[in-house]
Backbone bond lengths (Angstrom), bond angles and torsions (degrees), N, CA, C in turn:
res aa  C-N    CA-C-N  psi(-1)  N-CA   C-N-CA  omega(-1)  CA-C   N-CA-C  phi
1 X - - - 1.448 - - 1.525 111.85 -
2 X 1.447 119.57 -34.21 1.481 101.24 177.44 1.486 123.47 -100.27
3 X 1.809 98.89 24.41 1.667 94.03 163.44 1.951 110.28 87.65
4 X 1.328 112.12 -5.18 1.317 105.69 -179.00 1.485 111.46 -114.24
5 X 0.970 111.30 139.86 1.837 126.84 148.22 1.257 101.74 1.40
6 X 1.638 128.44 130.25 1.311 120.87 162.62 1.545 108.48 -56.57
7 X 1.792 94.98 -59.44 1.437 106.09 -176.21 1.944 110.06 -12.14
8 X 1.464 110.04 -86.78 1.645 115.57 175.47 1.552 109.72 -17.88
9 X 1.258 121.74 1.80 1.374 95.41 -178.40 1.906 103.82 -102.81
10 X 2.291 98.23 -23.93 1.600 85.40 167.01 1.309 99.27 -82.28
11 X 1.318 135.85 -25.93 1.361 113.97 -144.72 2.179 98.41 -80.19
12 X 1.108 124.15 -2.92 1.423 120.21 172.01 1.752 113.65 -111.99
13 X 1.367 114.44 -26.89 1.159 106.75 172.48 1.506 126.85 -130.11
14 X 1.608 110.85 12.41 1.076 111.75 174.69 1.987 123.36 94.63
15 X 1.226 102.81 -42.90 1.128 100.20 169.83 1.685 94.51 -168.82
16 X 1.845 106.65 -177.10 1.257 99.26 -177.13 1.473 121.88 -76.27
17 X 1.827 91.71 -18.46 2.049 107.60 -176.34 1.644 86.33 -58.12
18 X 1.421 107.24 -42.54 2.151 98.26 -155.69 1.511 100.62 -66.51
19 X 1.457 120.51 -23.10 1.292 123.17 169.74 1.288 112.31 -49.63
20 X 1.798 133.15 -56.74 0.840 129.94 -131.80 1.953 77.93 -91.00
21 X 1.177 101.34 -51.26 1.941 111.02 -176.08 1.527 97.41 -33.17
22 X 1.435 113.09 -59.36 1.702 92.06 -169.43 1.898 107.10 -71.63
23 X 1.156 120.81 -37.07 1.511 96.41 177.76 1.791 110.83 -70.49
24 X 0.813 120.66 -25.32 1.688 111.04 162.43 1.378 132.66 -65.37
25 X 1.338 101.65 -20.80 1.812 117.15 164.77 1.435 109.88 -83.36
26 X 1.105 123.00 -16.12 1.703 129.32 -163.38 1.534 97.99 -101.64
27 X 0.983 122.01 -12.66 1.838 129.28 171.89 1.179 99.73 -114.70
28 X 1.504 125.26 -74.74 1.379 119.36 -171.82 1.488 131.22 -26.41
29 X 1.746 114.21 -64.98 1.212 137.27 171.29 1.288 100.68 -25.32
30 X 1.595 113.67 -95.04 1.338 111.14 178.98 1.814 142.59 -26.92
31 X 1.614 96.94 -32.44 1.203 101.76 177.47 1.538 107.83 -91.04
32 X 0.981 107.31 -17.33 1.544 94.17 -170.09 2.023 102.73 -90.55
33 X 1.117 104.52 -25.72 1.365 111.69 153.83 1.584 126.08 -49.75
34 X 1.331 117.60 -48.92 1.457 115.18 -175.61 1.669 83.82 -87.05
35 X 1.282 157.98 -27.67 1.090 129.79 170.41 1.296 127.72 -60.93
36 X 1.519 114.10 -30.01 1.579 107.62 163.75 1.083 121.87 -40.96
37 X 1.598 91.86 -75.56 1.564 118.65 -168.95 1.726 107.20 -33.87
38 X 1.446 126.92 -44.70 1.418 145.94 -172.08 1.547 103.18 -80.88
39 X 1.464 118.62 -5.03 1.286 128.11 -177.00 1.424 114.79 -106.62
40 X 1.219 117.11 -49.06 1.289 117.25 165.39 1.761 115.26 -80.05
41 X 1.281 103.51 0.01 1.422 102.47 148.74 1.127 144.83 -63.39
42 X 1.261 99.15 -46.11 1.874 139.74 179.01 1.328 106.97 -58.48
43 X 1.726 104.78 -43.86 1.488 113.05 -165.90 1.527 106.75 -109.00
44 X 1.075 119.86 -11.56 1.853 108.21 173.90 1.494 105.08 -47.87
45 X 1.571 112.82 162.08 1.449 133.76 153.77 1.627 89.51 66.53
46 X 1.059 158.13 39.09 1.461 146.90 -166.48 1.053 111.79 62.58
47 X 1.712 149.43 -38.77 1.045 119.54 -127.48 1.501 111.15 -118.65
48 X 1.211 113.22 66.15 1.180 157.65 -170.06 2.130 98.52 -82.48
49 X 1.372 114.26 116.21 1.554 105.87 175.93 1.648 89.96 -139.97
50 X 1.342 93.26 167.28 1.893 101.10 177.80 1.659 107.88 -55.62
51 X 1.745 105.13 -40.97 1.416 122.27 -159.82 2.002 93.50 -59.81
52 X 1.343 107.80 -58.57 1.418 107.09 -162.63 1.847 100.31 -83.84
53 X 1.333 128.67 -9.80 1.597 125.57 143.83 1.582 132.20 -55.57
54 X 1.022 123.92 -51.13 1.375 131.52 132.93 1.810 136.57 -25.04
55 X 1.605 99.97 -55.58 1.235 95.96 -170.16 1.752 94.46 -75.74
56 X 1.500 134.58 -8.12 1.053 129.12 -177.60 1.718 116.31 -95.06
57 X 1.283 107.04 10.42 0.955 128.13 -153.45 1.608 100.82 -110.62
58 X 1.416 106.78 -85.67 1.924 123.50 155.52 1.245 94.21 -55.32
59 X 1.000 150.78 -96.65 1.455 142.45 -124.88 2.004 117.55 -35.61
60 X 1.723 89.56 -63.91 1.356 75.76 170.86 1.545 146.53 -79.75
61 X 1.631 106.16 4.53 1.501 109.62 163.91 1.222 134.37 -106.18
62 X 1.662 107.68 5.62 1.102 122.80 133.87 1.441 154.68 -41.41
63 X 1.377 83.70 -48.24 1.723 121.05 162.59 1.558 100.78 -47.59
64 X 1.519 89.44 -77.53 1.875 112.90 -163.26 1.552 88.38 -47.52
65 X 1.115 116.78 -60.97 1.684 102.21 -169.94 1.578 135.58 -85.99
66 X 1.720 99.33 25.80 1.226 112.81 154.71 1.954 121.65 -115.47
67 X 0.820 93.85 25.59 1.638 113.12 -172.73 1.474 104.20 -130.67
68 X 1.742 97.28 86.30 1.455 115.56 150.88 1.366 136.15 -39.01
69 X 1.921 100.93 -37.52 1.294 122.59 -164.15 1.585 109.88 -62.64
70 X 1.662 103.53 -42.23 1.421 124.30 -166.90 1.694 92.13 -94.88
71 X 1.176 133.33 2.50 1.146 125.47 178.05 1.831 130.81 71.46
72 X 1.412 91.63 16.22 1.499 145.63 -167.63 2.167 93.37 -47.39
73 X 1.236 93.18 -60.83 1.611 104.09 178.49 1.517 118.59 -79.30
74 X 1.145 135.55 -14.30 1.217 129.60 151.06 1.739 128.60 -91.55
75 X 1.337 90.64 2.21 1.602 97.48 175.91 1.553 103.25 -97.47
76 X 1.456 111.03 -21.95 1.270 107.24 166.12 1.560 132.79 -90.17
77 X 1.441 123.01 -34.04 1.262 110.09 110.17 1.601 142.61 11.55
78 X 1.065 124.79 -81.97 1.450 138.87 159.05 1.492 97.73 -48.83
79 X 0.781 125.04 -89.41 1.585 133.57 -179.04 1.734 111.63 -22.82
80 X 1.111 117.51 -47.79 1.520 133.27 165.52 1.431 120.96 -61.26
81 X 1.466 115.83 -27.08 1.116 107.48 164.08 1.599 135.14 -97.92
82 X 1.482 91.44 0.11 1.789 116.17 -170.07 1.455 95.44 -73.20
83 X 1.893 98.37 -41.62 1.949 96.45 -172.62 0.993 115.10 -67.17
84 X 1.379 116.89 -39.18 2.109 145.21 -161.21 1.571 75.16 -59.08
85 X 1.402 130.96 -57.55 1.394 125.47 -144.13 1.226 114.63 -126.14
86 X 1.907 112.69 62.80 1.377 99.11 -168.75 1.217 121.52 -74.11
87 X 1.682 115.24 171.03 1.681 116.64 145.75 1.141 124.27 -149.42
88 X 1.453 122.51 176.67 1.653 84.39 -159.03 1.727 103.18 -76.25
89 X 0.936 144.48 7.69 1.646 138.69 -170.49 1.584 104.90 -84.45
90 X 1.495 109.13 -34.32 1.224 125.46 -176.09 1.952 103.47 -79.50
91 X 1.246 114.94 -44.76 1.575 114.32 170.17 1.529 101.68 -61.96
92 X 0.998 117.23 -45.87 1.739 123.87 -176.24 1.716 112.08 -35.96
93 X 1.535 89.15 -46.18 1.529 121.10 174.58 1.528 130.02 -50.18
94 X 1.089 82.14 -59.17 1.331 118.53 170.26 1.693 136.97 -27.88
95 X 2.278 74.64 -67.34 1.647 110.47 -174.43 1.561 85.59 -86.30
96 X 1.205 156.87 -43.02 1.646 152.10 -136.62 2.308 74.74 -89.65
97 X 1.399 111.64 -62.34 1.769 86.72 -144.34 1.198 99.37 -83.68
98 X 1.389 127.57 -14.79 1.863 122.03 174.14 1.528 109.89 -102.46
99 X 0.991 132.09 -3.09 1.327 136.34 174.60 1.925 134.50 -38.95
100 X 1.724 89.59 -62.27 1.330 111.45 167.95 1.962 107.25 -67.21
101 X 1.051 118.54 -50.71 1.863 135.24 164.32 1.286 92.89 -33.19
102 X 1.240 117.55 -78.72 1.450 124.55 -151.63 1.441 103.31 -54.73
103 X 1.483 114.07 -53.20 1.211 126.89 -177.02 2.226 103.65 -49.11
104 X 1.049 100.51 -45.70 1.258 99.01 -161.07 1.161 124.93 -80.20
105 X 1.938 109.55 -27.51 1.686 101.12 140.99 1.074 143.51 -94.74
106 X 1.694 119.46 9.81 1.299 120.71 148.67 1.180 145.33 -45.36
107 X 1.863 90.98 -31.61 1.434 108.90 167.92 1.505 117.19 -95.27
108 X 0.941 128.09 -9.76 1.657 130.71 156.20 1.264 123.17 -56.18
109 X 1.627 101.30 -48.64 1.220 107.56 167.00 1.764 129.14 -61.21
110 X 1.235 99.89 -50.28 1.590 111.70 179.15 1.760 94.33 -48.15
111 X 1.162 121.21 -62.92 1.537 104.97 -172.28 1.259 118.06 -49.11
112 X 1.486 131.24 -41.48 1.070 127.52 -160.98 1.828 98.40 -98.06
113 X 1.056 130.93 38.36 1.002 133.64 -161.00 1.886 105.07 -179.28
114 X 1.165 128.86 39.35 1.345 143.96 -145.80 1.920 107.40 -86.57
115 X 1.265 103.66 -24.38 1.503 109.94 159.13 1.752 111.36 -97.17
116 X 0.857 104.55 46.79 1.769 91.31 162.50 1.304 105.11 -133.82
117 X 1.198 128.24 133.36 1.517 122.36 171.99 1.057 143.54 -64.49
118 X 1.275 135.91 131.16 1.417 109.49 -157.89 1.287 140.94 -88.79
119 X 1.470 117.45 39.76 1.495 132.72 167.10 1.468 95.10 -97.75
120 X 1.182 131.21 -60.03 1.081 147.61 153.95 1.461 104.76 -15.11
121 X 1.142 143.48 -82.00 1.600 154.58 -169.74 2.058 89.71 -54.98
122 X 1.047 108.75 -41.84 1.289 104.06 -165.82 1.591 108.51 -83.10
123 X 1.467 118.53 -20.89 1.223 123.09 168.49 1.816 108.98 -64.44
124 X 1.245 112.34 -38.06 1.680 110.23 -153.37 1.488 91.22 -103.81
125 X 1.519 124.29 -6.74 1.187 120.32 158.36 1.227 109.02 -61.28
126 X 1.491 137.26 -74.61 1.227 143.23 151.47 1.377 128.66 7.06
127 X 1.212 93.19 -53.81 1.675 106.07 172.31 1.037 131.33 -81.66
128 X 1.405 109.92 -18.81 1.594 130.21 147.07 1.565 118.57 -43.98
129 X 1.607 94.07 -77.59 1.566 73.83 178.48 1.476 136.97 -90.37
130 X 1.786 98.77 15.44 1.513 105.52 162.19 1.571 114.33 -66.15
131 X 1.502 124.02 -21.14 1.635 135.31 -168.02 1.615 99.82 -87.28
132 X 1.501 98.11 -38.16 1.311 94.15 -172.34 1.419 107.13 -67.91
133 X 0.973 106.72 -70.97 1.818 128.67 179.61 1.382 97.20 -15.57
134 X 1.457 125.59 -79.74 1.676 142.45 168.74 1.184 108.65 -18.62
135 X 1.360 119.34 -53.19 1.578 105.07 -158.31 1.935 94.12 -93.12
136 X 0.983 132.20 -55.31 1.310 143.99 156.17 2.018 110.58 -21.43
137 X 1.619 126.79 -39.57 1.254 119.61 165.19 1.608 127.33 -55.93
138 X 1.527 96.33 -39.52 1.552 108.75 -152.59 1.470 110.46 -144.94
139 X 1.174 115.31 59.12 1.686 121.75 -163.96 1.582 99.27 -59.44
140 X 1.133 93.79 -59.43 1.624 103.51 -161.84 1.945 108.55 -39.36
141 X 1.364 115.21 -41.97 1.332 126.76 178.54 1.003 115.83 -49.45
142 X 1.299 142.87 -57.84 1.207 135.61 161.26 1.568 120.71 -31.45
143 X 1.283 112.09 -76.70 1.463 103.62 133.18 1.380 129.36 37.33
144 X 1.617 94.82 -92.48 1.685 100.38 -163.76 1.666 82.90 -107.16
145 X 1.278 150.08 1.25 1.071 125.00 154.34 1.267 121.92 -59.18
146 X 1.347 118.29 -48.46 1.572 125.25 -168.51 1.727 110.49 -85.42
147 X 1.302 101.42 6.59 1.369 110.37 177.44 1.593 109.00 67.37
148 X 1.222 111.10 16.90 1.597 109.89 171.08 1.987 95.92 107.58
149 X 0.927 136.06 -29.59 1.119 154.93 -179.01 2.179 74.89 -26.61
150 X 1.323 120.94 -94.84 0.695 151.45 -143.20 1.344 114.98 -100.75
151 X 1.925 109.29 95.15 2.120 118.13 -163.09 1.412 81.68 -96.01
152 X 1.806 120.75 140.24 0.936 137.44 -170.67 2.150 75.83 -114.38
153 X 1.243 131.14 -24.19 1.537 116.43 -167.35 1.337 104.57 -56.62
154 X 1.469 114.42 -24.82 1.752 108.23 -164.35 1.757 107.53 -80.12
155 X 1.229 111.46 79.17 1.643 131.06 -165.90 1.727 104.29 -35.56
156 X 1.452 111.83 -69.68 1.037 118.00 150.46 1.532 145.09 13.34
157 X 1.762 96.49 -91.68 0.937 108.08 162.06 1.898 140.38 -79.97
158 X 1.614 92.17 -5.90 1.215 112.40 160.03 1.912 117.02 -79.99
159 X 0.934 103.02 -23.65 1.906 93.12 -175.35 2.041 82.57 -91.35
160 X 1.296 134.92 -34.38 1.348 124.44 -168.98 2.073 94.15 -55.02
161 X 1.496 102.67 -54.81 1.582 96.33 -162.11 1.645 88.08 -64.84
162 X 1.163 123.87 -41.12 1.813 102.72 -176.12 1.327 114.16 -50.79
163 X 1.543 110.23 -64.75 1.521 98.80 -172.69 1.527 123.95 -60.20
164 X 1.361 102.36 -30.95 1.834 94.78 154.13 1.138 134.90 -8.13
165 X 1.612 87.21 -88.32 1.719 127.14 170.86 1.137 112.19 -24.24
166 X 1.820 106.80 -72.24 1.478 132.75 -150.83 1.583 111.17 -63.88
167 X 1.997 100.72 -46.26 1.420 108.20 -173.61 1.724 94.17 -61.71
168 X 1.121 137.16 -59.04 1.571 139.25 -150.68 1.708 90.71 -55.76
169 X 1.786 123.86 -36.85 1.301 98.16 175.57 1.474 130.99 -70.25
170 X 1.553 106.73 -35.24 1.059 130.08 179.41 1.643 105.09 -33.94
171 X 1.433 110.71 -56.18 1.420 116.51 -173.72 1.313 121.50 -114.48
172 X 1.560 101.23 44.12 1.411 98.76 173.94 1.417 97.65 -95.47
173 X 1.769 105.42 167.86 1.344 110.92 -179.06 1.880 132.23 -63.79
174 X 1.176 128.36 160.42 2.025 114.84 -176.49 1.536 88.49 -61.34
Protein backbone atom coordinates (compact mmCIF):
# COMPACT_ATOMS: atom_id res chain seq x y z
CA UNK A 1 0.00 0.00 0.00
CA UNK A 2 2.62 2.63 0.39
CA UNK A 3 4.17 2.10 -3.01
CA UNK A 4 7.70 0.92 -1.81
CA UNK A 5 10.05 -2.00 -2.33
CA UNK A 6 9.44 -4.71 0.16
CA UNK A 7 13.16 -4.98 0.26
CA UNK A 8 13.22 -1.13 2.31
CA UNK A 9 11.62 -2.71 4.96
CA UNK A 10 15.08 -5.02 5.69
CA UNK A 11 17.21 -2.63 4.31
CA UNK A 12 16.00 0.21 7.30
CA UNK A 13 14.94 -2.03 9.96
CA UNK A 14 16.29 -5.23 9.54
CA UNK A 15 13.47 -7.40 9.34
CA UNK A 16 9.66 -7.15 9.28
CA UNK A 17 9.56 -8.04 13.42
CA UNK A 18 12.21 -4.73 13.55
CA UNK A 19 9.48 -3.09 11.54
CA UNK A 20 6.88 -3.84 13.81
CA UNK A 21 9.57 -2.85 17.09
CA UNK A 22 10.04 0.57 15.66
CA UNK A 23 6.26 1.31 15.16
CA UNK A 24 5.64 -0.06 18.72
CA UNK A 25 8.40 2.16 20.14
CA UNK A 26 6.94 5.20 18.23
CA UNK A 27 3.53 4.83 20.31
CA UNK A 28 4.66 2.97 23.15
CA UNK A 29 7.55 5.32 24.33
CA UNK A 30 5.42 8.15 24.56
CA UNK A 31 2.72 6.52 26.35
CA UNK A 32 4.45 4.84 28.71
CA UNK A 33 6.21 8.12 29.45
CA UNK A 34 3.08 10.20 30.17
CA UNK A 35 2.14 7.23 32.37
CA UNK A 36 5.00 7.74 34.61
CA UNK A 37 4.99 11.16 34.73
CA UNK A 38 0.91 10.71 35.82
CA UNK A 39 2.35 8.05 38.16
CA UNK A 40 4.62 9.70 40.14
CA UNK A 41 1.97 12.13 40.30
CA UNK A 42 -0.51 9.84 41.82
CA UNK A 43 2.17 8.82 44.21
CA UNK A 44 4.10 12.02 45.39
CA UNK A 45 3.65 13.31 49.09
CA UNK A 46 1.89 9.83 50.12
CA UNK A 47 -1.09 10.24 48.55
CA UNK A 48 -0.88 7.63 46.36
CA UNK A 49 -4.58 5.35 46.15
CA UNK A 50 -5.35 2.35 43.71
CA UNK A 51 -8.20 4.83 42.31
CA UNK A 52 -5.58 7.66 41.25
CA UNK A 53 -2.88 4.49 40.19
CA UNK A 54 -5.16 3.30 37.76
CA UNK A 55 -6.51 6.41 36.48
CA UNK A 56 -2.69 6.94 35.52
CA UNK A 57 -2.60 3.88 34.21
CA UNK A 58 -5.98 3.79 31.62
CA UNK A 59 -6.14 7.27 31.25
CA UNK A 60 -3.45 7.77 28.94
CA UNK A 61 -4.18 4.89 26.49
CA UNK A 62 -7.32 5.74 26.34
CA UNK A 63 -6.51 8.98 25.09
CA UNK A 64 -3.97 7.43 22.50
CA UNK A 65 -6.73 5.20 21.40
CA UNK A 66 -9.23 7.73 20.87
CA UNK A 67 -7.15 9.96 18.60
CA UNK A 68 -7.62 9.16 15.01
CA UNK A 69 -5.58 12.24 14.34
CA UNK A 70 -2.38 10.62 15.88
CA UNK A 71 -3.50 7.41 14.43
CA UNK A 72 -4.18 6.39 18.03
CA UNK A 73 -7.06 3.70 16.85
CA UNK A 74 -5.26 1.82 14.39
CA UNK A 75 -2.23 1.46 16.44
CA UNK A 76 -4.46 -0.10 18.74
CA UNK A 77 -5.83 -2.17 16.40
CA UNK A 78 -2.35 -3.44 15.54
CA UNK A 79 -1.77 -4.01 19.06
CA UNK A 80 -4.99 -6.30 19.21
CA UNK A 81 -3.87 -8.33 16.77
CA UNK A 82 -0.18 -8.84 18.05
CA UNK A 83 -2.06 -10.46 21.30
CA UNK A 84 -4.95 -12.39 19.09
CA UNK A 85 -1.67 -13.70 17.38
CA UNK A 86 1.05 -14.29 19.64
CA UNK A 87 4.72 -15.44 19.28
CA UNK A 88 7.22 -15.50 21.28
CA UNK A 89 9.18 -12.42 19.34
CA UNK A 90 6.01 -10.54 19.62
CA UNK A 91 5.79 -11.38 23.72
CA UNK A 92 9.55 -10.51 23.61
CA UNK A 93 8.05 -7.22 22.43
CA UNK A 94 5.83 -6.89 24.53
CA UNK A 95 7.87 -7.66 27.85
CA UNK A 96 11.03 -5.10 26.46
CA UNK A 97 8.31 -1.80 26.00
CA UNK A 98 5.81 -2.48 29.05
CA UNK A 99 8.07 -4.27 31.22
CA UNK A 100 9.89 -1.54 33.20
CA UNK A 101 5.79 0.25 33.38
CA UNK A 102 4.46 -2.78 34.51
CA UNK A 103 7.09 -3.21 36.95
CA UNK A 104 6.60 0.29 38.25
CA UNK A 105 2.96 0.16 38.98
CA UNK A 106 2.98 -3.04 40.38
CA UNK A 107 4.92 -1.64 42.86
CA UNK A 108 2.72 1.37 43.55
CA UNK A 109 0.22 -0.72 43.83
CA UNK A 110 1.68 -3.31 46.28
CA UNK A 111 2.21 -0.34 48.71
CA UNK A 112 -1.01 0.93 48.61
CA UNK A 113 -2.42 -2.38 48.78
CA UNK A 114 0.21 -4.02 51.41
CA UNK A 115 -2.00 -7.13 52.36
CA UNK A 116 -2.41 -8.70 49.06
CA UNK A 117 0.06 -11.13 47.96
CA UNK A 118 1.94 -10.76 45.36
CA UNK A 119 0.92 -13.38 42.81
CA UNK A 120 -2.27 -12.24 43.61
CA UNK A 121 -1.49 -8.33 42.81
CA UNK A 122 0.04 -9.72 39.66
CA UNK A 123 -3.03 -11.72 38.77
CA UNK A 124 -5.56 -8.58 39.06
CA UNK A 125 -2.91 -6.61 37.42
CA UNK A 126 -3.48 -8.79 34.48
CA UNK A 127 -6.90 -8.32 34.55
CA UNK A 128 -6.43 -4.86 34.38
CA UNK A 129 -5.01 -4.71 31.38
CA UNK A 130 -7.05 -7.55 30.00
CA UNK A 131 -10.30 -4.81 30.68
CA UNK A 132 -8.35 -2.31 29.39
CA UNK A 133 -7.11 -3.91 26.24
CA UNK A 134 -11.05 -5.08 25.53
CA UNK A 135 -12.59 -2.01 25.73
CA UNK A 136 -9.68 -0.04 23.87
CA UNK A 137 -9.85 -3.01 20.68
CA UNK A 138 -13.42 -2.61 19.75
CA UNK A 139 -15.16 0.51 21.14
CA UNK A 140 -17.71 0.74 18.74
CA UNK A 141 -19.17 -2.92 19.94
CA UNK A 142 -20.25 -2.10 22.93
CA UNK A 143 -21.99 0.28 21.16
CA UNK A 144 -24.14 -1.80 19.10
CA UNK A 145 -24.37 -4.31 21.84
CA UNK A 146 -26.20 -2.12 24.23
CA UNK A 147 -28.07 -0.79 21.38
CA UNK A 148 -26.55 2.64 21.92
CA UNK A 149 -27.68 2.55 25.60
CA UNK A 150 -24.03 2.76 26.31
CA UNK A 151 -21.12 5.62 24.22
CA UNK A 152 -17.83 4.08 24.96
CA UNK A 153 -16.48 7.72 22.72
CA UNK A 154 -16.84 9.69 26.00
CA UNK A 155 -12.99 8.62 26.92
CA UNK A 156 -13.32 10.21 30.07
CA UNK A 157 -16.05 8.96 31.33
CA UNK A 158 -15.14 5.59 30.18
CA UNK A 159 -11.63 5.23 32.14
CA UNK A 160 -13.94 6.89 35.40
CA UNK A 161 -16.42 3.59 35.05
CA UNK A 162 -13.07 1.49 34.53
CA UNK A 163 -11.23 2.69 37.31
CA UNK A 164 -14.32 2.26 39.35
CA UNK A 165 -14.70 -1.17 38.34
CA UNK A 166 -11.01 -2.05 38.35
CA UNK A 167 -10.15 -0.42 41.88
CA UNK A 168 -13.31 -2.51 43.60
CA UNK A 169 -11.34 -5.60 42.05
CA UNK A 170 -8.17 -4.62 43.03
CA UNK A 171 -9.44 -4.75 46.67
CA UNK A 172 -11.71 -7.23 46.78
CA UNK A 173 -11.29 -9.89 49.34
CA UNK A 174 -8.90 -13.72 48.47
Amino acid sequence: MAGVNLAAVHYHFGSKEGLIRAVFARRIAPLNAERLRLLKKATAKGKGSVERILEALIGPALRLSRNPAAGGDVFVRLMGRTVAEPSEGLQNLFSDQFGETAAKFTAALQKVLPGLPKAELQWRFHFVIGTMAHAMCDPQNMKKFTHGLCDPSDRDALAKRMVGFLSAGMRAPL
